[in-house]
N, C-alpha and C positions, 0 to 999 in steps of 0.2 A: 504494500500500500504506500503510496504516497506521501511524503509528507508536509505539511503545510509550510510556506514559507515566510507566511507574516502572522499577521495577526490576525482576531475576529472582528479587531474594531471598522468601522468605516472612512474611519479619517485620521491621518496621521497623530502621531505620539506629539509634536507641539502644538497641534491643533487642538488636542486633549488638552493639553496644560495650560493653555492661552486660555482655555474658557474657564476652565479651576481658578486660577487665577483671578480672572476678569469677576467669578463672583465671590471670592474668600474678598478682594480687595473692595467690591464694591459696597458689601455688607460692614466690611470694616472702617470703610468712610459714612457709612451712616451713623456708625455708631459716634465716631470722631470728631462730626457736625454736630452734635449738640453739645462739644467742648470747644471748639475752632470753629465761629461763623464762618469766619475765611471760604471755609469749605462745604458754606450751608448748598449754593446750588451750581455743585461738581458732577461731572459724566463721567463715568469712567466707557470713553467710547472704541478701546481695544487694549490689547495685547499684543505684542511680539517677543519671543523669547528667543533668545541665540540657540543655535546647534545646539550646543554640549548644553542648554538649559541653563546654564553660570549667569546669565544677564538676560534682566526681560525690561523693556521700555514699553510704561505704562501711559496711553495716548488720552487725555482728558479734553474735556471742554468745561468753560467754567463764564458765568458772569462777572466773576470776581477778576479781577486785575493782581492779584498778590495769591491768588489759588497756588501754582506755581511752589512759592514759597513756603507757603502752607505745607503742600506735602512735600519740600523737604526736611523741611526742617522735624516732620512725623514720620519720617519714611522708616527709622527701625522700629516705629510701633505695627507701623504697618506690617513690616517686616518680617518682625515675630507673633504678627497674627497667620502670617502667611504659611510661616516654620509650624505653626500649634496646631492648623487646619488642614495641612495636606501633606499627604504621606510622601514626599518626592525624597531622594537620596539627600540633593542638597537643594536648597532654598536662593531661586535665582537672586541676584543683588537688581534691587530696584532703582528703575529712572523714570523721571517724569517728563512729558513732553506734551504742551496743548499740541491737539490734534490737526492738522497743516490742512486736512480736509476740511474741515469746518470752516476755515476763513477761507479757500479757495471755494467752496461751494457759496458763502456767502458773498464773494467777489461776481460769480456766476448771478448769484439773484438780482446784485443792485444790476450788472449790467443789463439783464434783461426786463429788471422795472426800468432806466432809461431808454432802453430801447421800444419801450411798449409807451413811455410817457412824449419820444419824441416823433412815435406815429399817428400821434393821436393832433 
């Protein structure tokens, strides 16, 4: 008989951990926010983890302007929620980054409310 050569899941092993992730850290900034306004209304709107999983850069969106700073200056609370909550061998080291989609999507809407306000 054959034997299998991956796995049973349907989508890759960092695509697993990118969404463990994305909800260990997102629950853990709820709880956060009601210590750090900073971080009352945060997205956490992805994950990317490196290869060997050592480093994952965490993509937000935030109304706050000091969001940013907020989570780092929380980032090993964050941290060792992440370490408490999920069984991985080691606990990638986290980074913060607003999300470059969001303000390129929002460059996308104003141009095309001018372009709709100068057909008019």
């Amino acid at each position: 008989m054959a034997r299998s050569s991956g796995s049973n899941h349907p989508y890759p092993r960092s695509a697993r951990v990118n969404q463990i992730l994305r909800e260990v850290i997102s629950d853990e900034l709820v709880r956060i926010s009601d210590i750090d306004e900073r971080l009352g209304f945060l997205t956490v709107t992805g994950i990317d983890t490196s290869p060997d999983l050592r480093q994952a850069m965490v993509y937000f969106h935030s109304l706050s302007d000091v969001a940013k700073e907020a989570l780092e200056e929380r980032r090993a609370q964050i941290q060792a929620s992440v370490n408490a909550q999920t069984r991985l061998k080691r606990t990638p080291k986290l980074s913060f980054m607003a999300d470059p989609a969001v303000a390129s999507g929002t460059a996308v809407e104003e141009a095309l409310r001018r372009q709709h306000h100068d057909d008019e």
